[in-house]
C-alpha positions in Angstrom: -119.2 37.3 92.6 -120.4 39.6 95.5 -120.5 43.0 93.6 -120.6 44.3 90.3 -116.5 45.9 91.0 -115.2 42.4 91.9 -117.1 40.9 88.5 -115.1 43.9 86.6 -111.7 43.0 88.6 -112.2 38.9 87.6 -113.0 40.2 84.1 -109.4 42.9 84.3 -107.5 40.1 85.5 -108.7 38.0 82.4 -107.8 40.3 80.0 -104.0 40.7 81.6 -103.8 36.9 82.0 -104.7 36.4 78.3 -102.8 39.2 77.3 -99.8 39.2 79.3 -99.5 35.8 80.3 -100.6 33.5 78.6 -98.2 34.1 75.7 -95.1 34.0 77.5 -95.7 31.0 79.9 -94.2 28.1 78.5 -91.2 30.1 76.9 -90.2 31.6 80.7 -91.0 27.8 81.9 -88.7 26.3 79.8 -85.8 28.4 80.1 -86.8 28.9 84.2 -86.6 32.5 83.8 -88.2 34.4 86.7 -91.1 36.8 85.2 -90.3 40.1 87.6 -92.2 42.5 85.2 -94.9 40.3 85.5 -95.4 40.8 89.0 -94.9 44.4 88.0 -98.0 44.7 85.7 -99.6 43.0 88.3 -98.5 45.8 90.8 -99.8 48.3 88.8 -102.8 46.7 88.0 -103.6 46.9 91.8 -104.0 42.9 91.8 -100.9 42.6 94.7 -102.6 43.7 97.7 -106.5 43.2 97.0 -106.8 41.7 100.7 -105.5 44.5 102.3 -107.5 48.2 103.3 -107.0 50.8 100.8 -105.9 53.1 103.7 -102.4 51.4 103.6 -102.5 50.8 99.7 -104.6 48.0 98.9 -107.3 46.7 97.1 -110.0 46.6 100.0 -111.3 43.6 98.5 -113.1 40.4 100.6 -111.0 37.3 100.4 -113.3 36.1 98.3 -112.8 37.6 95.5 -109.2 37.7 96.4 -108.6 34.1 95.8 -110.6 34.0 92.4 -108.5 36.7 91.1 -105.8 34.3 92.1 -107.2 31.0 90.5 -107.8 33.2 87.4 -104.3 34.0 87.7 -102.8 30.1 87.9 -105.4 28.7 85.5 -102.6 30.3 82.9 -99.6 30.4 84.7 -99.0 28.5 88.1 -95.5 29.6 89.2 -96.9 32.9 89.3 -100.1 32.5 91.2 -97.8 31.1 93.5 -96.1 34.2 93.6 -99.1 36.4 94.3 -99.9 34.5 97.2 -96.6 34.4 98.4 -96.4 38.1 97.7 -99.9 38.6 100.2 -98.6 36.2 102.8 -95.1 38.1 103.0 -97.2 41.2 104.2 -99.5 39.7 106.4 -96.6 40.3 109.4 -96.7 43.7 109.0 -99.9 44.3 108.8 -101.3 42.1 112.0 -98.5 42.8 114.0 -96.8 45.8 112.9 -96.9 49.4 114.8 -98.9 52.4 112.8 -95.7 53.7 112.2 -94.3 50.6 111.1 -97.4 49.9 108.5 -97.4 53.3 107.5 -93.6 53.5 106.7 -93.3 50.3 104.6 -96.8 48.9 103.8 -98.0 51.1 100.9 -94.7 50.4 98.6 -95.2 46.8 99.3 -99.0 46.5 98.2 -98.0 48.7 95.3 -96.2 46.1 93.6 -93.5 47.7 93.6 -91.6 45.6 96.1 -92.2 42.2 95.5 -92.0 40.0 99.3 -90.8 36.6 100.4 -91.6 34.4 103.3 -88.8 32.6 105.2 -89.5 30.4 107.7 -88.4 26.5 107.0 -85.4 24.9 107.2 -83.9 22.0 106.1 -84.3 20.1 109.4 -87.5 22.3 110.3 -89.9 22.0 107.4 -93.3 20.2 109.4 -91.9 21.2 112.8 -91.0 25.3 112.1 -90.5 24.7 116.3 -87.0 22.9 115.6 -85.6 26.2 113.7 -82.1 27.0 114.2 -81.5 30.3 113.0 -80.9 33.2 115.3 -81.2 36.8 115.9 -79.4 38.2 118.9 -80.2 41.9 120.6 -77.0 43.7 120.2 -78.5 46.9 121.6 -80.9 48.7 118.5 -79.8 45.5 116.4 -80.6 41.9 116.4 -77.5 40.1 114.7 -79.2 37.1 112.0 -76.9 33.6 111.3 -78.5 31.0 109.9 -80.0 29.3 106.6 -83.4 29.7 105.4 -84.8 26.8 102.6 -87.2 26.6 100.6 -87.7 30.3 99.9 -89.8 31.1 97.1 -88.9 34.2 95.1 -85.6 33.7 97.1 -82.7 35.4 95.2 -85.3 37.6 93.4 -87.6 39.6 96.4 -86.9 42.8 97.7 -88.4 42.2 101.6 -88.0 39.1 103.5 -90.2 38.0 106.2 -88.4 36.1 108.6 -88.5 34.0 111.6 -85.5 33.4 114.0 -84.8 32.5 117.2 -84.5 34.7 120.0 -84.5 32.5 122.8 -84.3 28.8 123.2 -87.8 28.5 124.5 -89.2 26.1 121.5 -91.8 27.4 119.8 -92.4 30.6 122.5 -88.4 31.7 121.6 -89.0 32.9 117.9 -89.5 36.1 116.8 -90.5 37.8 113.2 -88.2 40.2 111.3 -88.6 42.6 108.0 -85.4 42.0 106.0 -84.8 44.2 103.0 -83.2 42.4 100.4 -80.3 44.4 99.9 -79.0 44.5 103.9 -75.1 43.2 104.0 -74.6 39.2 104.6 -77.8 37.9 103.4 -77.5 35.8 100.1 -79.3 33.9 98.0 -77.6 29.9 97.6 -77.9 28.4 94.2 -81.8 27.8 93.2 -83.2 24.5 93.4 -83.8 22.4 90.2 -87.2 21.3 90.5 -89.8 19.5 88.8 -92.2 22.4 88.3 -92.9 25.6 88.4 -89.6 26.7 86.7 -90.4 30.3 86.5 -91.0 30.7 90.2 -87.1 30.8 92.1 -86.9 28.8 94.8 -83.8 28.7 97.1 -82.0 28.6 100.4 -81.2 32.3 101.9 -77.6 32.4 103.8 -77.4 34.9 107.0 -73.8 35.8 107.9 -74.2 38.1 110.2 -77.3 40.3 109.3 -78.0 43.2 111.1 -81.3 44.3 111.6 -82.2 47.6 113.5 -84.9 46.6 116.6 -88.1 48.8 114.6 -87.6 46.2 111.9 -89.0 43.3 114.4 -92.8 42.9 113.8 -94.5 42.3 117.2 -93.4 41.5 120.8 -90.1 39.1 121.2 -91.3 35.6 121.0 -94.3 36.4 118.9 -93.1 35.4 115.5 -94.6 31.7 115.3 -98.2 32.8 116.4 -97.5 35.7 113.5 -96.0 32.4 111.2 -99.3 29.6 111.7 -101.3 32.9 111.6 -100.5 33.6 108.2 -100.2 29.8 107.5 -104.5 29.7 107.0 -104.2 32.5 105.0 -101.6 30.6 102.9 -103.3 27.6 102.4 -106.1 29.5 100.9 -104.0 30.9 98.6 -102.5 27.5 97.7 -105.8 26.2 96.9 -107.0 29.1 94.5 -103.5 28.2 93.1 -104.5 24.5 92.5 -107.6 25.1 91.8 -106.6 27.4 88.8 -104.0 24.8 87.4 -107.0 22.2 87.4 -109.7 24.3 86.0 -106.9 25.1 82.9 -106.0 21.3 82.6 -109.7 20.8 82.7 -110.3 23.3 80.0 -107.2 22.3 77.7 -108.6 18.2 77.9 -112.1 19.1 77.1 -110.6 21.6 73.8 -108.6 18.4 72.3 -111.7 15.5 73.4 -113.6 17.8 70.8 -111.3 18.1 68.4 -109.8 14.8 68.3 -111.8 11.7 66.8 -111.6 8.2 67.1 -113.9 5.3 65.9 -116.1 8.1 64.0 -116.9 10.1 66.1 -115.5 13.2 68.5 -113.6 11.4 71.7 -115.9 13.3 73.8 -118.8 11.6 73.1 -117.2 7.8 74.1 -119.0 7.3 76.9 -115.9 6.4 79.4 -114.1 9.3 78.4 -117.0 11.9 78.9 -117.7 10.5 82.3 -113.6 10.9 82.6 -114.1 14.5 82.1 -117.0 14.4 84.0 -115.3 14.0 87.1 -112.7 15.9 86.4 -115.4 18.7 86.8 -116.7 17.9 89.9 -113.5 17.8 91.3 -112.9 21.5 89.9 -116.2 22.6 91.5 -115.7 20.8 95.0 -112.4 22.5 95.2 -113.1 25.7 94.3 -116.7 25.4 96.9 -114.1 24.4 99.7 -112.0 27.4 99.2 -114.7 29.9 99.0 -116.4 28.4 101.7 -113.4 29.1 104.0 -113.0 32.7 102.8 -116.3 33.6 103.9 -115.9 33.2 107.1 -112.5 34.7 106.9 -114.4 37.7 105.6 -116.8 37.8 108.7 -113.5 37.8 110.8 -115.3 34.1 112.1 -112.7 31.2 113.0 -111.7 29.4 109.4 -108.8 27.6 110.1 -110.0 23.7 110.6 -111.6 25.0 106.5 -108.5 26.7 105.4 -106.8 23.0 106.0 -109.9 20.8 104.0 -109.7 23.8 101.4 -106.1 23.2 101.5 -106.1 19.4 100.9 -109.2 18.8 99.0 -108.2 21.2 96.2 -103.9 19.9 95.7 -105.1 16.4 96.3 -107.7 17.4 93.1 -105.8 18.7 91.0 -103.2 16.2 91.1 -105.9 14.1 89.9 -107.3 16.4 87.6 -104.2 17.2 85.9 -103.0 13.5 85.6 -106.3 12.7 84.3 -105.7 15.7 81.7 -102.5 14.2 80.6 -104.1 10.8 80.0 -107.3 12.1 78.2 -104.6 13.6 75.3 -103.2 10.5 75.2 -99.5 10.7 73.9 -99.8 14.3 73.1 -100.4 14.8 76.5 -97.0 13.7 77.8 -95.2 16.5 75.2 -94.2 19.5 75.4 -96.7 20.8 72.7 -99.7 20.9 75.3 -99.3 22.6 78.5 -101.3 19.6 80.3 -97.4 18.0 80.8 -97.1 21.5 82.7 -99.7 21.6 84.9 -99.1 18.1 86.4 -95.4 18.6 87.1 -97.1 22.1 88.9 -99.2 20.5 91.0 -97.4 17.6 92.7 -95.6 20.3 95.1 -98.7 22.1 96.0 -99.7 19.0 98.2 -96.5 19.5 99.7 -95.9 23.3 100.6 -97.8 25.4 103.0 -98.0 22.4 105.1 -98.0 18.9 103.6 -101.4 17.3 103.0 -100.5 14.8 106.0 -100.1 18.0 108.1 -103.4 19.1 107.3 -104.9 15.8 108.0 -103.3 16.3 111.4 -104.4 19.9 112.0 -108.0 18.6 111.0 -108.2 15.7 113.0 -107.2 18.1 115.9 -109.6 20.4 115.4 -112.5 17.5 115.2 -110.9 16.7 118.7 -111.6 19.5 119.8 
């Protein structure tokens, strides 16, 4: 850790995780319940908007340290490290792009925790390609109008903000602009949640606009600026992403290690067979190299230095990890691990989406190899 605050923030956030958390996890999993007073201690805890200056109600803390408080976060409860970075990535908009008066106005409530954000910008025919998006906003004088369908919108039903990008113009990629949508504005709906594999606590859903009207001040930039605003973000995201996974791992890790003590076979402690310690072993190094890729890219976030091409290898190296990681985890408990009773069944069904959101792990490949092209 860089100071002696951010060593007292990792060791606050431990002590809400292991209070807080930790004991409610698997009960809010299993019945999908989404934990909104959660995200409220978190608020109040200041842990919502460490990234951000504390002139506009934030932390004022390097990414850095940021994304550790995250992965301390998911290493006990994924769906809402999710959250948290969903939460950040939801404000980013506003704060890049948005006027003084705009920031001023609306920022501080949203860092408080108060106001919990969402980030809406696939659809169901434009996940890889957010070009191809359909829905629209048109000027009708100091309102834009908003019909469409958003997918795959996390905290969807539940946030009290919406960032979203619609089309403005039918000039690709240039004709799409960003928009601050407060949750309770007539004609925007949440569809029924999806029923996924993981991360049951975290709602996940399509929003419906019928006709949504949005004053002009609530656009965030120039017309036509919302994509550049959307990838922006995106590296930011990704780093987020991979804290996430990196958490999930570290606590599958952790949880494998605790029973290959415990548990004997042939006379002795499971730990000490050989191909099961170098099991674990790797497991490890696949923890470290994650977490080293992430941090890595957040420093040179933090010296405002180009981190993109490493927000994508962060990105990849630590979901494609952890889905090793935590099938490994399952496999080192054996029978036990595929049960409900250990939460390493948990943290593999978590995982498999994180090399799928925030750009697919073949997407990152591709904005990589670009980059190397380059």
């Amino acid at each position: 850790m860089p100071t002696e605050e951010s060593e007292d923030l990792i060791a606050l956030t431990r002590d809400i995780v292991d209070k807080e958390l930790r004991p409610i996890v698997d009960e809010y999993d299993r019945e999908a319940r989404f934990p909104r007073e959660v995200f409220r201690t978190l608020g109040r805890a200041g842990l919502l908007g460490l990234p951000y200056p504390e002139a506009v109600g934030g932390g004022e803390q390097p990414y850095e340290v940021y994304l550790q408080v995250v992965e301390e976060i998911a290493s006990a409860w994924a769906a809402v490290g999710v959250g948290v970075s969903v939460h950040a990535l939801s404000c980013f908009g506003l704060f890049e792009q948005g006027t003084a008066e705009q920031k001023e106005r609306w920022l501080p409530e949203m860092l408080a925790g108060d106001q919990l954000g969402a980030y809406c910008l696939s659809e169901s025919h434009a996940g890889s390609d957010p070009a191809a998006m359909r829905t629209k906003a048109v000027r009708d004088g100091d309102e834009y109008v908003l019909n469409g369908a958003k997918a795959w919108t996390t905290h969807g039903g539940q946030a009290d903000f919406y960032k979203v990008m619609a089309r403005t113009s039918d000039e690709g990629g240039k004709g799409i602009s960003c928009f601050l949508v407060p949750a309770d504005t007539p004609g925007l709906s949440a569809d029924t949640p999806e029923q996924k594999m993981g991360l049951m606590s975290s709602t996940t859903t399509t929003m419906l606009f019928d006709d949504v009207r949005i004053p002009v001040e609530r656009r965030l930039g120039a017309e036509g600026q919302g994509l550049p605003i959307a990838l922006a973000g995106l590296d930011a995201g990704r780093l987020g992403i991979a804290a996430v996974a990196t958490g999930v791992a570290q606590g599958a890790l952790d949880a494998a290690i605790a029973y290959a003590k415990e548990r004997e076979a042939f006379g002795k402690a499971i730990i000490d067979h050989q191909g099961l310690g170098f099991l674990l072993a790797d497991m490890a190094a696949a923890v470290e190299s994650a977490r080293a890729t992430y941090l890595a890219a957040a420093r040179l976030k933090d010296a405002g230095r180009p981190y993109g091409r490493q927000a994508s290898i962060a990105k990849l190296v630590a979901t494609d990890n952890a889905m090793k990681v935590t099938t490994d985890a399952v496999q080192v408990l054996g029978g036990a691990g595929y049960t409900k009773d250990f939460p390493v069944e948990r943290h593999m069904r978590e995982t498999k989406v994180m090399q799928i959101f925030e750009g697919t792990n073949q997407i990152q490949r591709l904005v990589i190899s670009r980059h190397l092209a380059r």
